[in-house]
Each structure stands twice: as C-alpha cells, then as structure tokens.
N, C-alpha and C positions, 0 to 999 in steps of 0.2 A: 653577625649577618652572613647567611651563606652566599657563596660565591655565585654574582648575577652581571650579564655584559649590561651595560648602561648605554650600549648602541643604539639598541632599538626606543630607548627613552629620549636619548638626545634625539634622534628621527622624530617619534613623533613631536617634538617640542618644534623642532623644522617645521614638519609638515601643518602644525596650529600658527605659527607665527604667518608664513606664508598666506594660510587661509584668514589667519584675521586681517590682513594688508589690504587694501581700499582695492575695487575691483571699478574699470574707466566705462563705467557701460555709462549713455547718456539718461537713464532713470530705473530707477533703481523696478524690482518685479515687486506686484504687487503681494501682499502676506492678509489672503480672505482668510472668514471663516468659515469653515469646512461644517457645510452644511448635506450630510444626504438627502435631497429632495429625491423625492421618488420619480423618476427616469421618466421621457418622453419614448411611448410606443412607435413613434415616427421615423422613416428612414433619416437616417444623419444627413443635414441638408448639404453640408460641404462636398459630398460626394464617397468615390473608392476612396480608401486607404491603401498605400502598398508599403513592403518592408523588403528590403536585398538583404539577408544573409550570406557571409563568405564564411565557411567554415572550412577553406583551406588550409587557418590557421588550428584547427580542433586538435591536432596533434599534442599542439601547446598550450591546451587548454582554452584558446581563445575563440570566441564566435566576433564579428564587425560586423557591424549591423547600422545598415539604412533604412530609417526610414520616412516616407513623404506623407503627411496629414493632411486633406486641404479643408480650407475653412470659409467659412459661407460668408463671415463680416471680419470688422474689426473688433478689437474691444476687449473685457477681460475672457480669459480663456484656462478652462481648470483640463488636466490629463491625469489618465489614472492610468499605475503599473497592477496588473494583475495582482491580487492580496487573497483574495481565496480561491484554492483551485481544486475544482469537481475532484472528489476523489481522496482530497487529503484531506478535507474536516476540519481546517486549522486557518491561521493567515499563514500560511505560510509561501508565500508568492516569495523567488530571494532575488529581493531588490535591491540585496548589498550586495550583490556580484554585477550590476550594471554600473561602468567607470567611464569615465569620458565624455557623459551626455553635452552633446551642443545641440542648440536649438539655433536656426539659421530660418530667416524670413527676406525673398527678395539679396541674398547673399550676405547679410548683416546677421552679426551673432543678436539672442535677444537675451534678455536676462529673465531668469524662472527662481521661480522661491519653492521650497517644500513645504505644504501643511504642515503645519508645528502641534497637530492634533492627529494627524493623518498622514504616515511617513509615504503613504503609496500614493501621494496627491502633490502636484504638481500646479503654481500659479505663474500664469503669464500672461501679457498684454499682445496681441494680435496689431501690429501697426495698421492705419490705411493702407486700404493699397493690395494686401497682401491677400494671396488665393490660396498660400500651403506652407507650411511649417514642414523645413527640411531637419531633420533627427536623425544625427551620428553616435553610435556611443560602441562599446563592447560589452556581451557576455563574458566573464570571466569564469570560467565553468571550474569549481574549487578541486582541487586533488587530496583533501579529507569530507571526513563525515559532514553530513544534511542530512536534511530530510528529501525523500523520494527527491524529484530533479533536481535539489539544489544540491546534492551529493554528488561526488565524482561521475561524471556523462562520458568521457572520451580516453580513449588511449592512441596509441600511434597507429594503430589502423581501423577505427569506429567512431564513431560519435551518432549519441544520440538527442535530440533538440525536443524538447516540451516547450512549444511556443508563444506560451503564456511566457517565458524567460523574456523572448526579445522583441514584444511589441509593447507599446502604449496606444491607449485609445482612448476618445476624446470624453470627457463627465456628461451625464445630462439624457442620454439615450440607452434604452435596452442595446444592449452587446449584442444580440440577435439582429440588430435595425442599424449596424454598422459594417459593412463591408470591406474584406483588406481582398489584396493578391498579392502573395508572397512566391519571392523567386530565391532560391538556393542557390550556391555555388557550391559544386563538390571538392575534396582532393581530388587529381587525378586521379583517374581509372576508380572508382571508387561508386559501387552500385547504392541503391536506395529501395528504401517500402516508404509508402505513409497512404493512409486513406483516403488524402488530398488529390485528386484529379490534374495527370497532369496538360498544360494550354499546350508549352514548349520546352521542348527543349536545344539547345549549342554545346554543342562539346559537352563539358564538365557542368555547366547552368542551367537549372530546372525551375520554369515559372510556372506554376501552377494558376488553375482556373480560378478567380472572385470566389469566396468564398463570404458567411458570415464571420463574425468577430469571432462567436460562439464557436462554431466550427471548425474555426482558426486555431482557439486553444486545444479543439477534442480531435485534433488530429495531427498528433508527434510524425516525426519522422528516422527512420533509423536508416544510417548508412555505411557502409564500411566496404575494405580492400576484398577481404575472404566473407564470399557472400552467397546464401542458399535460399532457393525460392521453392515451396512445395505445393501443388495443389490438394487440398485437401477435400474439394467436392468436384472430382474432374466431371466436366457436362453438366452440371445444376448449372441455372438460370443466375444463381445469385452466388455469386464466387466467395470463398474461402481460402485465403493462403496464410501460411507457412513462413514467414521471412526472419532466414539464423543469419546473423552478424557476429565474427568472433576475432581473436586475434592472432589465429592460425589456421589452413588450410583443415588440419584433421578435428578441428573442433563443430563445425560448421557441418558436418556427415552427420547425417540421420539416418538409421537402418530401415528396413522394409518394416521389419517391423512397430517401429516408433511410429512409422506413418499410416500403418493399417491401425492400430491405437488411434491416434488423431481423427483420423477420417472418420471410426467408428464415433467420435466424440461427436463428429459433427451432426450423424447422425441422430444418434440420442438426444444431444442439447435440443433440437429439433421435433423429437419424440415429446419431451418434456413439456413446451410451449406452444407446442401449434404454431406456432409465429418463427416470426424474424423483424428486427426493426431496423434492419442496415440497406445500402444498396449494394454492398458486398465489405468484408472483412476480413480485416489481415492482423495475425498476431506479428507481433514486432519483438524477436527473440534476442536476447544479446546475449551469446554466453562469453563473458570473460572477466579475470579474476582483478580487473584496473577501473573497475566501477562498481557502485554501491547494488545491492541485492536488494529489490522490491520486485512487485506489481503493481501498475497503477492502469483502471480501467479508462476507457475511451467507448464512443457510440462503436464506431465503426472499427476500430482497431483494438489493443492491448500491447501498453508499454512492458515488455517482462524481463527483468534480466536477470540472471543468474549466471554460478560459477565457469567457468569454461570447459569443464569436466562433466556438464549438466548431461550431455547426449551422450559419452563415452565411460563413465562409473556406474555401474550398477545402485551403488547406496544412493548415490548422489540423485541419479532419477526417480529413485524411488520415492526418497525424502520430499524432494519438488516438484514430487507428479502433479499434484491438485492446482498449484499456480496458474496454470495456463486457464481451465477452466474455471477458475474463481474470476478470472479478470472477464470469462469469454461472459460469463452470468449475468455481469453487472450489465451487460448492453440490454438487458430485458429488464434487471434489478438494478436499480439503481441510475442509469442512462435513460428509457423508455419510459421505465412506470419509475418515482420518485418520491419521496417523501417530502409534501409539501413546504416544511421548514430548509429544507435543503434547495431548493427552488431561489433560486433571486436573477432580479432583472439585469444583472452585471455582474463583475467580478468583484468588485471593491464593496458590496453591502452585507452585513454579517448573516452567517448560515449558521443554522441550531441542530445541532448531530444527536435529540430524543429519539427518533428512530433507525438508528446505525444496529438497533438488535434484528429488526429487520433488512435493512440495507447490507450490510455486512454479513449476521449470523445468518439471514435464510441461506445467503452467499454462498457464506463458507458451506450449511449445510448441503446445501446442492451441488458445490466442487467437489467432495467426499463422494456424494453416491453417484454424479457423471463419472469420475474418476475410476469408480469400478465396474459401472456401465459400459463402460468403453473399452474395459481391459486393460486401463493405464496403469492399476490396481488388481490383484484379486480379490474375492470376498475376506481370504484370509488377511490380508495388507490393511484393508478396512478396518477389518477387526480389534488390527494391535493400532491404528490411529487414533480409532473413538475411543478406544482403553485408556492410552497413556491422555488425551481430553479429559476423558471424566476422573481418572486417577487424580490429575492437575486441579480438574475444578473441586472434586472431594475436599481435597487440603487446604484450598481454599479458605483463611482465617482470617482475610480480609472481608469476607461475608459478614461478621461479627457486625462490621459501622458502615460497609458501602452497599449497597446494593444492587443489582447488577444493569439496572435502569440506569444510576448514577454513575458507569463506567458510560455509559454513552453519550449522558448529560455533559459530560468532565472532558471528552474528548479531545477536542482543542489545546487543553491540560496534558491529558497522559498519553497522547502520540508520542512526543519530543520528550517526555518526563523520565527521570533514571531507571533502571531497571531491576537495581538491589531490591532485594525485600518481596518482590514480588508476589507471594503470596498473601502479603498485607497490605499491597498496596492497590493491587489488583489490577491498575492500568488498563489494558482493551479487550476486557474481558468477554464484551458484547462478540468478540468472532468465535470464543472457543467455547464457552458458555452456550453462545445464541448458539450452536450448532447441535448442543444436547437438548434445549428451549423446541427447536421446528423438529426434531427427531421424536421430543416429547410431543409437538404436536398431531407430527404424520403417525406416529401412532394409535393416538385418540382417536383419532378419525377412522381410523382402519378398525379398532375395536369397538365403538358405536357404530359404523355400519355396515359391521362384520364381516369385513374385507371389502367392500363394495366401492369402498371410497378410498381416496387415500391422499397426501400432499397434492399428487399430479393435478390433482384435476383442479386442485387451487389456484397452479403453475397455470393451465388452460385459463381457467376464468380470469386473475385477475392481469395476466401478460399477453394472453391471446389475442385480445383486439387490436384492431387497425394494422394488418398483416403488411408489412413493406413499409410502413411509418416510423420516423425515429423523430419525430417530433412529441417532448415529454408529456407526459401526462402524469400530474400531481397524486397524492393519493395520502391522505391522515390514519390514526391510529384507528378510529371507527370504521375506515373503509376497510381496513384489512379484517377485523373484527366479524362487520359486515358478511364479509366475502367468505369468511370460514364457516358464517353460519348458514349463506348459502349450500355450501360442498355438506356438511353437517352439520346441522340445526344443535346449537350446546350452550351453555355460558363461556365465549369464548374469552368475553372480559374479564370474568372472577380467575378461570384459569389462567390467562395472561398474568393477570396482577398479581397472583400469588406468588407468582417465580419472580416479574419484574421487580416486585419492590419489596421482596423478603429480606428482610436483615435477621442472622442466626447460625448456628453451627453445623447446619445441615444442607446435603445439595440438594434444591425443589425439586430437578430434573429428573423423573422416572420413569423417561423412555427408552431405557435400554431393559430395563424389568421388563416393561410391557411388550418391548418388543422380545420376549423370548432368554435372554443373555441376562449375564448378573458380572461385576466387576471381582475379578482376585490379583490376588501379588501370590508370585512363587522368586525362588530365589533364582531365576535364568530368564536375561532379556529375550525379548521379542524379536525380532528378525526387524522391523522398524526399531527399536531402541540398539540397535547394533548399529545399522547404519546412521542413526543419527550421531552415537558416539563418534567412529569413526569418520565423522564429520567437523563435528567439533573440535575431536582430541581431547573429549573429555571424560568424567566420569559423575553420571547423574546419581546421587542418592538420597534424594530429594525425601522417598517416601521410606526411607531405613533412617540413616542419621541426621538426615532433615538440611544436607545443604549439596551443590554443585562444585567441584573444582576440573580445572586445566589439565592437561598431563603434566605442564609446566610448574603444576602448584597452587595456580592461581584461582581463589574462590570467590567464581563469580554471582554466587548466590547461596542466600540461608533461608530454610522452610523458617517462619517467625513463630514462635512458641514450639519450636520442634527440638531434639535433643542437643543440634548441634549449639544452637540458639541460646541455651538452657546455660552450654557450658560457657558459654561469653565468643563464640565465632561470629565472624562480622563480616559483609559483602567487602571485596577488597585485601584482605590480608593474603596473607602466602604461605601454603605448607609446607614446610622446608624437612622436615624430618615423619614419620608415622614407628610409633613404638622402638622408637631410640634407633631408626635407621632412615638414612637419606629417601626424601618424598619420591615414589613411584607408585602409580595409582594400581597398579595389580596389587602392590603389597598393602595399598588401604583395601583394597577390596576383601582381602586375604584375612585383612585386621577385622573389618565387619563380620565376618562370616565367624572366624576364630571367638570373637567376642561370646557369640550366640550361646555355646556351651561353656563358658567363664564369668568369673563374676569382677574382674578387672575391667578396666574402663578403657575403650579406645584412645591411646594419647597420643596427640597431636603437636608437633613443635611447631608455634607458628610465628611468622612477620608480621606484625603490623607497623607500617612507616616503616622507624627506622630500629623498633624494640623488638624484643622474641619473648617469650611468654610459652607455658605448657598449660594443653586445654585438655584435659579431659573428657570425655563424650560418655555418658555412661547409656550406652543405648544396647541391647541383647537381643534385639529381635533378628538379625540377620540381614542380610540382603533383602528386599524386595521390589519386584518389578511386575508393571499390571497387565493384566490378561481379561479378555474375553470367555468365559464361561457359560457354555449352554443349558438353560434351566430344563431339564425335562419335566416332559408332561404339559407342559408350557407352547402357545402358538408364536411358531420363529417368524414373527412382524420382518423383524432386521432384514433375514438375508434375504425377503419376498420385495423389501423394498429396492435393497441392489441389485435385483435380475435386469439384466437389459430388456430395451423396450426395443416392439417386434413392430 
C-alpha cells in the first residue's frame, strides 16, 4: 500500500456522522418532485428581489452574500441556483462552491431539502405570515481549475463576480419576469466596471439600479486595487470602454497604440453590422496570472481574462489578440440574434448546443478578420493563424467517426472532457472548424457573385435589425439557410450538410483554395507558432512526429495514428532522455531534423508512471510547420476579405 495520511478520511467520516445526526427543525422540508413545468410569462407576484454582496473578503477567496426574496403566500416553495449559463453550453452553474446557505423567514431558520433529481432545486415550505425569505450563505470562489467562473476569480487585489454564482431565484417564472437589485461592497479603495447602472453609491458600497433576473446574470462585474478605464468611442452617442483590472500598477498600461487598435475595432465591428444592440459596452479585462484564462460573452459587456503580461509581451498579445473581439461578436451572435435551442425561459431548463457551428464558428470567424481589420493583426498574422487551423483540422483523424456537427451536438460533453488524443477525439471543434466552414462560405458567395457579394452583407441582413435593441431574437438552422440565399440565391443546405455531417479522411473545408491561398509545411515556424511556443514552453510536432511535449518533458499530446503513436507514445508520459542524452527539446528538434537524412529512428527514453521504456519513432520527414501559400493566377478572396471597411 503506498504511503497515504488517513486524516482527511477520518474528517470526512466526522463530517458524514455529524450530517447523518437528527437536525431540531419543528418539520421536516418537504422532498417534491421536480417537475419542469413550463414558466409563467407573469411578473413575479412577490415583488423586487435583492442580493448584498461583500466581497471584502475576495482576497480570501470568499464572496458573503445576502439575500432577500419576498413571497406573495405561504405554502410550498421551489428555488433554483443558476445550472445553465449563457455562454457556457453546459450545466455547469458551480453550486458546490455555495456553503453555509440558511434560509431565515420572520427571523426563524426554515428547513430546505435538495431535489434528489435536480441538485440546482431547492424545496421549502413558506410559514404563514411570512412576506420574504432572508438567504445567507458564501461564495467560495475555488483557487484550482473549473470551468470559466467556477475557476479561480480573485487574487489579493481583483475579483471578478459572474452573478449567476451568488443569487437564487424563485421556480415557476421566466427569469426575464423576475426583478433583483444588487448592491456590492468593495475592498477599500478598490475601483469597478459592470454594465449594471449604478442607483448609489457610500464609500466602498455600490447599489446598483432593479434590474431583470436575466440581466442580472448578463452583467459580471470586475473590480480591483490597480485599475484602467479607456474610452474607446470618445463622443459616440453609445459608449464603449476599455476596463484593465490587474495585480500590479505596470500591468494595467495600455499603449497609444493598443488603443488606436481597439478604437479602430470598434469602428469596424460597427462597419460589419449596421447595428448595435447595447445601451453601451464595456469589455471587462483581467490581466493576471492568479486566475483561470477564458472569454465568456455578455449583451452589454465581456468577461475576458488573460495573463498579466497580455498588454506588455509582444507574443503574448499577439497570441490573444482575437479574444476581445470574439466575446465583443457574440452581443450580435449569439446575445441579440440566437439560436433558438439555446433560448430558454430560465436558467435551470436544458439548452441544446446544434448550432454552436454558428454561434461559436461564425464567431470565431469574425474575431479573426475584425482582428485584422483593426490592426490588432496584420494580413501576414492572419495568415500564419488560419494555417496553423487548417493544418490542425487536416490531421484531424477524429473525422473518420465524429462529425463535425456532432462536436456541437456533444458539447455539454467535450467543454469539461480530457484533452489527450485530441485529434481523435475532436472535442470543440465547431470554433476552429466552423472558422474554415463561414471562410468556405464567404467565399462562395463572393465567387457566385463575382465579388459583388460577400459575408458582410449576411452580417447586415441577418444582425442588422432593430438598431439599439438587445432584446433576443431567435433564429433556426433554416433561417440562416434562408438568409444566405437571400445575399446569394445557391443550395445552401446541400453545401452546409456536406461539411456538417461528413464523416472521412478528408477536410470539406475549401475556402482557403477558393479564396486565393493553398496550405504548406516547410521546416521554419511562423512568427505565430514562435510565439505561441514561447508561451507555452513547448515544442509542437504535431504535424512531423505526430505528438506535443513541455520543455519540462512532459507530453501533453499524441497526433492518434501519427508516427509517435505508431511507436507506443502516450498523452502523459515524460521524455527523460532523446538519443542517449538528457531531454532538451532543441536537441529533439535537432533529432527530427538529423533523422530526415538517416535511416535510424528517433529514440526516445521515456516515463510512464513509474516505468521507463525506449520508443522509437521511425519518422524521416523532418520538421514541419504550416504556412499560407499564394496560388497564382488565382483571385486572392482572402486578403480582399481582411481590408478594412471604410
């Protein structure tokens, strides 16, 4: 038996005895069953809802949180914690970081029971008498991995609040037909952004205007000590900012030029859709390296955080240029216009992610080419992005059994699912995929009406309407369909289906041909695949000996039926030695290349667990890394599609 403390076994065995002990409540809560009935469109008759956040304790990880429900009768009474939230395609609402809940009516604790079908449902009996359910408990905001906000939020001088974490609200009503007003407590001296309007504010306490439930979740808040506000549409009508939260003084600087970048962003996004559906917007920036790395969209805002070196390293901004603008997208895709499966009258009823190839991939394809519209990119940056995509999707051998429809179908699945194997397994392929998918389709359009037409004017017709509205508007697999054969009259369906549900060894995707360019490997990274090593600290050789490792050694991924694969290398192990000398990935590099004119095999001394083993790689092609190639003779679609719009 290897050596294991029995502390934390004896705790929990404490902490089970304790909870099975009789608990003095005078009747016990009642245990329904968990029926989704479809919601009353009606305002919630009990009235406001409000919630007090102290997040002076966020340092510590901790949020305390009050909050007051009032209720119309007495009688039985169901509560639900947020379980699916816009954005994340999953249940993944994290209701095990909520400790301590007491429910208090008239100053008496009452007793609540959890759905035993339904962990985000809550039953309780409502006494006579009683106008409001008083609700104490904590956010416990975790300091390892989650998913987007359930991942590390706060260091010692930021926190950032997704406040689907610390409300409940009441079963039975659209979330839109529920009203709260939520008031903050900050650290001292400690500034804030949120899209949320604020009533008042005392000192450090910021109560913000009634808002909807709805509203409530779509509008995070970030706060912190070292804090940078930028205007990005100075004098427009409908504001734009800029808000960096970091956990230093020099992190938090934006250059003149990062900000003439942005600003041109906003114009272009702007170019792009005719519209706006905000009454102003603010991206919400976190750079710092004590919190988890995503995007996660909002109507009016975008949660974005990244490393603390994001405004000050060169690789580093370049790698995470498109972020900002993939989240800025979704208030048109995804927030505005929506895919009616993703639609539901609450938070707690299940959402279906069939069209996340549009929700996502048009996304991404439109953060790529604002990206370079704006400057955030050059054409050349472009270039080496959509390369190393379609290099990635090429190899793709997961194509063989999944489809690339079924990455979207699956979602819920392959958010949170392992990362090994990746090329077999395919996980969320609808963003990098879907990006070659709307590139294959902007260029169809542009060669059927030979140049006359092109994406934009799709972006116009189907996001343009109802200018100043951020109220959703639905939209099915036939509307979009629809809407393309508007802009050009084609088989938009037979083309869609080909690529969506082809299973086989080849990528559908043939609009980087059409647009002009053709995909090569030479043995010298990209100026993107540089900076993304030097990010990682790793060494991709994904498309030569078929797998990824650490500088550290450590291989965090194998191409599946690729050479490394072939010789028995597996996600996980550790290369401790390369041709009878201690691992250093210049010298594997050296081995690859060396290989090319030899007929000996790459050898690899490697760990797995706790055994070592020599692998062999018998692989001779060399190095390679993917590149952008101009077809001559050929109409360059691509780079007419990156020119900024005037």
């Amino acid at each position: 038996m290897s050596s294991v403390s029995f502390r934390p076994l004896l705790a929990a065995l404490a902490v089970s005895a304790a909870l099975a002990a009789p608990v003095s409540f005078a009747q016990e809560a009642p245990v329904a069953p968990l029926h989704h009935k479809h919601p009353s469109d009606h305002p919630y008759p009990g009235g406001t809802l409000s919630v007090h956040v102290d997040m002076t304790r966020a340092p510590e990880r901790i949020f305390d949180v009050r909050e007051t429900i009032p209720v119309a009768q007495s009688g039985d009474f169901t509560l639900y914690y947020p379980k699916w939230i816009p954005g994340e395609h999953a249940p993944t609402g994290p209701i095990n970081n909520i400790a301590g809940l007491i429910i208090k009516a008239n100053g008496k604790q009452l007793p609540w029971r959890r759905d035993l079908a339904d962990m985000y449902t809550l039953h309780l009996k409502v006494p006579e008498g009683v106008k409001a359910l008083e609700l104490s408990f904590q956010f416990l905001s975790p300091g390892n991995g989650g998913q987007f906000g359930a991942g590390p939020s706060t260091s010692n001088d930021l926190a950032d609040i997704e406040f689907n974490q610390v409300a409940f609200y009441p079963a039975g009503y659209y979330s839109r037909q529920v009203m709260i007003q939520p008031t903050v407590k900050l650290p001292t001296g400690w500034k804030f952004a949120s899209a949320l309007r604020v009533a008042s504010q005392s000192g450090d306490e910021v109560t913000f205007k009634p808002v909807s439930f709805n509203n409530f979740v779509d509008s995070p808040l970030l706060a912190g000590k070292y804090f940078t506000r930028v205007d990005l549409a100075p004098g427009a009508k409908v504001p734009v900012h800029l808000n960096i939260a970091g956990d230093d003084a020099a992190s938090v600087k934006i250059t003149k030029k990062q900000i003439d970048d942005h600003r041109n962003l906003v114009k272009q996004i702007l170019a792009l859709f005719g519209s706006h559906h905000y009454e102003h917007y603010d991206f919400l920036l976190t750079v710092s390296d004590q919190v988890d790395h995503f995007g996660l969209e909002h109507h009016q805002s975008s949660d974005d955080r990244l490393p603390s070196n994001y405004l000050t390293d060169n690789a580093m901004y370049l790698r995470a240029a498109t972020l900002m603008p993939h989240e800025w997208v979704h208030s048109w895709n995804g927030k505005f216009r929506r895919p009616y499966d993703l639609w539901t009258p609450n938070f707690n009823m299940v959402k279906r992610d069939d069209l996340l190839w549009v929700y996502e991939g048009l996304t991404d394809y439109w953060a790529g080419v604002l990206t370079t519209r704006s400057g955030l990119w050059t054409p050349d940056q472009y270039h080496d992005a959509i390369a190393a995509i379609a290099a990635s999707m090429a190899h793709r051998t997961g194509r063989e059994w999944r489809s690339l429809q079924d990455t979207a179908d699956a979602a819920p699945l392959t958010y949170a699912g392992p990362s090994g194997w990746s090329n077999w397994r395919r996980r969320t392929d609808f963003y990098p995929e879907g990006q070659l998918l709307w590139l294959d389709v902007d260029t169809k359009i542009r060669e059927l009406s030979h140049g006359r037409k092109s994406l934009d004017d799709f972006a116009h017709l189907f996001y343009g309407m109802d200018n100043g509205s951020y109220v959703t508007r639905t939209y099915t697999y036939q509307d979009v369909v629809d809407a393309l054969n508007k802009v050009q009259p084609f088989d938009w369906n037979a083309f869609l289906r080909t690529r969506l549900d082809y299973t086989g060894d080849k990528l559908p995707e043939t609009g980087l041909e059409r647009g002009g360019w053709k995909l090569v490997y030479t043995d010298q990274p990209s100026a993107l695949e540089k900076a993304t090593s030097s990010i990682s600290r790793g060494l991709d050789l994904s498309y030569s000996a078929g797998f990824a490792v650490s500088d550290s050694g450590h291989v965090y991924d194998v191409q599946w039926n690729g050479p490394a694969y072939k010789a028995g290398l597996v996600p996980g192990m550790t290369v401790v030695a390369v041709d009878g000398k201690d691992f250093d990935s210049g010298d594997l590099k050296r081995a690859v290349t060396a290989a090319k004119t030899g007929k000996a095999p790459i050898q690899l001394l490697v760990k797995n667990i706790d055994q070592y083993r020599t692998i062999d790689i018998d692989y001779h092609g060399g190095l390679r890394y993917a590149h952008l190639e101009r077809v001559k003779g050929t109409p360059d679609r691509l780079d007419k599609i990156l020119k900024a719009r005037k």
